[in-house]
C-alpha atoms as a printed R data frame, in Angstrom:
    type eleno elety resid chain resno       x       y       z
1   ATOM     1    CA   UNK     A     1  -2.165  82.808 104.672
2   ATOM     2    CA   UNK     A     2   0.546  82.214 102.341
3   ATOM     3    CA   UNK     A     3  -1.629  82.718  99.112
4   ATOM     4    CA   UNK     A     4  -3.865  85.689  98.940
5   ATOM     5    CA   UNK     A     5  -5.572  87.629  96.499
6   ATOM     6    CA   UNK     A     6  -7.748  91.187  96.029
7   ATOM     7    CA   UNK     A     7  -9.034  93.189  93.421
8   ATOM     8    CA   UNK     A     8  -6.924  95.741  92.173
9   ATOM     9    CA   UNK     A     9  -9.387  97.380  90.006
10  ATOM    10    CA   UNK     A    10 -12.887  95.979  87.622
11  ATOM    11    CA   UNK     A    11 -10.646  93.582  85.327
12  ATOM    12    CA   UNK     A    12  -7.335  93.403  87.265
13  ATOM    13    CA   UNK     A    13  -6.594  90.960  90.040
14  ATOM    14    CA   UNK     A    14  -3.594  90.529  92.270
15  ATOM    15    CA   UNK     A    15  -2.718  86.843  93.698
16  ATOM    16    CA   UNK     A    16   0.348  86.772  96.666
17  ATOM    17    CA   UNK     A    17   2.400  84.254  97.517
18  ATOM    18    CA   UNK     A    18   4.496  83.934 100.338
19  ATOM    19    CA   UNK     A    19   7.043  81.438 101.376
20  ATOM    20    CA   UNK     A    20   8.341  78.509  99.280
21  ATOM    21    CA   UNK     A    21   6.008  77.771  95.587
22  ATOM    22    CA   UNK     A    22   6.981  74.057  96.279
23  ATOM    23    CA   UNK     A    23   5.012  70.657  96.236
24  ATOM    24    CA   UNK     A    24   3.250  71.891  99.219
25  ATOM    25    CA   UNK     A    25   2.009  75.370  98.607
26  ATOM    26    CA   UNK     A    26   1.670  75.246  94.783
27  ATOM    27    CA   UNK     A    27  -1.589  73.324  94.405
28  ATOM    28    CA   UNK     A    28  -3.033  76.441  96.199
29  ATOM    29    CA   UNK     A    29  -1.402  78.896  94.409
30  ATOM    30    CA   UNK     A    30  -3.016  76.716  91.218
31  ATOM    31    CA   UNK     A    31  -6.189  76.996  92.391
32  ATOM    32    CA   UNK     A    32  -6.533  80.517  93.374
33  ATOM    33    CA   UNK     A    33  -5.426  80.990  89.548
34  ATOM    34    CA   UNK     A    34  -7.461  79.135  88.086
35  ATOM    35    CA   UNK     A    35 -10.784  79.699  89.986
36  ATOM    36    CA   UNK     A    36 -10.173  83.236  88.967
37  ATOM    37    CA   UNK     A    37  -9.905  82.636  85.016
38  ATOM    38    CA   UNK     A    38 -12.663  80.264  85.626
39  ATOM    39    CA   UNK     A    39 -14.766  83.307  87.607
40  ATOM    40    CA   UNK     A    40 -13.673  85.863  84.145
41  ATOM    41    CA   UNK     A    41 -11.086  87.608  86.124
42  ATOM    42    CA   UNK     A    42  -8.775  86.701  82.968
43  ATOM    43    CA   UNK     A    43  -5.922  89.944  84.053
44  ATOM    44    CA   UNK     A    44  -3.985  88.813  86.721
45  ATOM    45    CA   UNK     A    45  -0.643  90.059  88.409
46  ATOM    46    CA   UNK     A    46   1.162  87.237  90.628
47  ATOM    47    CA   UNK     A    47   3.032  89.091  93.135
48  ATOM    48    CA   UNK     A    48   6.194  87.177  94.103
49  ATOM    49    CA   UNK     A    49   7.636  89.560  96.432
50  ATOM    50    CA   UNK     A    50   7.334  87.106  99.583
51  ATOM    51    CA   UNK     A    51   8.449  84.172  97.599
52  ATOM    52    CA   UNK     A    52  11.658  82.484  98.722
53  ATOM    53    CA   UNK     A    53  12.159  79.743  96.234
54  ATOM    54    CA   UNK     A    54  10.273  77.921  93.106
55  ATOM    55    CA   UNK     A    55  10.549  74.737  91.834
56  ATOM    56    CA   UNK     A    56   9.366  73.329  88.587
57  ATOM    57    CA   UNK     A    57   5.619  72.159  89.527
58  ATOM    58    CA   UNK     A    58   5.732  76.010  90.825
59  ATOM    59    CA   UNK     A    59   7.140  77.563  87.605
60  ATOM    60    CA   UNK     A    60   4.800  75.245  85.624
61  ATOM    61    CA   UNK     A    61   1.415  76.364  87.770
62  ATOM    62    CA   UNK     A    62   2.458  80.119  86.626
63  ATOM    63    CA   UNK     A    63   3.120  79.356  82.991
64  ATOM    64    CA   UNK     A    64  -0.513  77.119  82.913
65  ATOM    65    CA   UNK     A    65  -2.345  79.874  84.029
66  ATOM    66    CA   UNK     A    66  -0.363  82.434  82.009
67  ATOM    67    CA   UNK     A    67  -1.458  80.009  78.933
68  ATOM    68    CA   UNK     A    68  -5.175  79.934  79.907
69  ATOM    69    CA   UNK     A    69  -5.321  83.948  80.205
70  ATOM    70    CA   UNK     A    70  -4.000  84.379  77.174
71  ATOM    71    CA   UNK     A    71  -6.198  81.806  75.589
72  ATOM    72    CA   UNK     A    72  -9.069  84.160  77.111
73  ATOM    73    CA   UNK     A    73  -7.624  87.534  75.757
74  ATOM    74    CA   UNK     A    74  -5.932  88.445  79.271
75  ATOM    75    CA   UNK     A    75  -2.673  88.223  80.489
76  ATOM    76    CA   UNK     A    76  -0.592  87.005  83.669
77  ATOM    77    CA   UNK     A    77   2.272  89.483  84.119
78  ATOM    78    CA   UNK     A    78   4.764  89.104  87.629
79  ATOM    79    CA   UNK     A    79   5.781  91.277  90.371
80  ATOM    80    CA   UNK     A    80   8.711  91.318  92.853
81  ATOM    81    CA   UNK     A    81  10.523  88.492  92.369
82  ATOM    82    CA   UNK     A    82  13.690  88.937  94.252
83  ATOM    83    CA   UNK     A    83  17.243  87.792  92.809
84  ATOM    84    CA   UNK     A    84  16.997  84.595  93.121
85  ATOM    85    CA   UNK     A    85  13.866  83.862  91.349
86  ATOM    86    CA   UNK     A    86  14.969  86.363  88.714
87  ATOM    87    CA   UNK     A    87  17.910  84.078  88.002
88  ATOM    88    CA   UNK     A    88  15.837  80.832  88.007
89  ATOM    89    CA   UNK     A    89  13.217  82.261  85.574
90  ATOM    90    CA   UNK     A    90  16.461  83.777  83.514
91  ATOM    91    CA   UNK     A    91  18.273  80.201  83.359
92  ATOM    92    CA   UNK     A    92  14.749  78.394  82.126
93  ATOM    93    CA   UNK     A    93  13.939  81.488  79.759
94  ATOM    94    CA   UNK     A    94  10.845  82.272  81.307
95  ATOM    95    CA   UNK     A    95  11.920  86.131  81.416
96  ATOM    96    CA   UNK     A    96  11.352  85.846  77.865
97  ATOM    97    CA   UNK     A    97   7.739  84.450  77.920
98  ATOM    98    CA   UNK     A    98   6.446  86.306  81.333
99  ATOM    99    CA   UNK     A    99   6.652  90.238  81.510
100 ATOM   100    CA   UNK     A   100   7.900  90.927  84.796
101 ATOM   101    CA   UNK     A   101   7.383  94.057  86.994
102 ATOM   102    CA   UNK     A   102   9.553  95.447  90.252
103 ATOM   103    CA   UNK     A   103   5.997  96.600  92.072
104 ATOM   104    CA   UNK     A   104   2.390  95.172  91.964
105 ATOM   105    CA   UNK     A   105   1.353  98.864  90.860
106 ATOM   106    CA   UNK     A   106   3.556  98.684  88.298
107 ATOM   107    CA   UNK     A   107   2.561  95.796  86.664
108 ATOM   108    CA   UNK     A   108  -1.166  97.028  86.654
109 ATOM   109    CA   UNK     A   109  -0.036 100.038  85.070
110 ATOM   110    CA   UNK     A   110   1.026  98.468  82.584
111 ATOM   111    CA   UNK     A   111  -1.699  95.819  82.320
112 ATOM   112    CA   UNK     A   112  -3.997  98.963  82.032
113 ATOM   113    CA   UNK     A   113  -2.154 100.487  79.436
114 ATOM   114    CA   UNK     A   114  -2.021  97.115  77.203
């Protein structure tokens, strides 16, 4: 499965994603998001860690459901995103607008402590 998801803890969720976050594999990552802001489940950390590209449609799934969790008092934060990504969400700013974590554990630490 190249999206997955499980419960980290009550309120926190975790959502995977492996492989390429392209035309093909985003509308799934979309609605794994979404069908858990929809369920309540409105803290969320997108773990990027098997992720080997993103394109726009991909970087604009993540900041949509960052928008709706924050419209719902939660939060989207990201995990793991190798060098690559980093430099892709650096060069469109989005390491401004997403707080982003080395580990899954440590961006529910942090989610838990907000």
């Amino acid at each position: 499965m190249n999206v997955w998801q499980k419960q980290l803890s009550d309120d926190i969720h975790l959502v995977g994603v492996r492989g390429r976050l392209d035309q093909e594999l985003t509308p799934t990552l979309e609605a794994e998001l979404l069908s858990l802001i929809e369920e309540g489940h409105y803290y969320l950390v997108v773990d990027l860690a098997g992720a080997e590209y993103i394109n726009s449609g991909g970087l604009r799934c993540l900041v949509t459901a960052w928008r709706q969790a924050r419209e719902k008092g939660g939060n989207l934060v990201l995990s793991g995103l190798n060098s690559r990504l980093k430099e892709i969400f650096t060069m469109v700013g989005f390491d401004k607008v997403f707080q982003i974590y080395p580990t899954p554990e440590a961006a529910q630490k942090a989610l838990k402590a907000a």
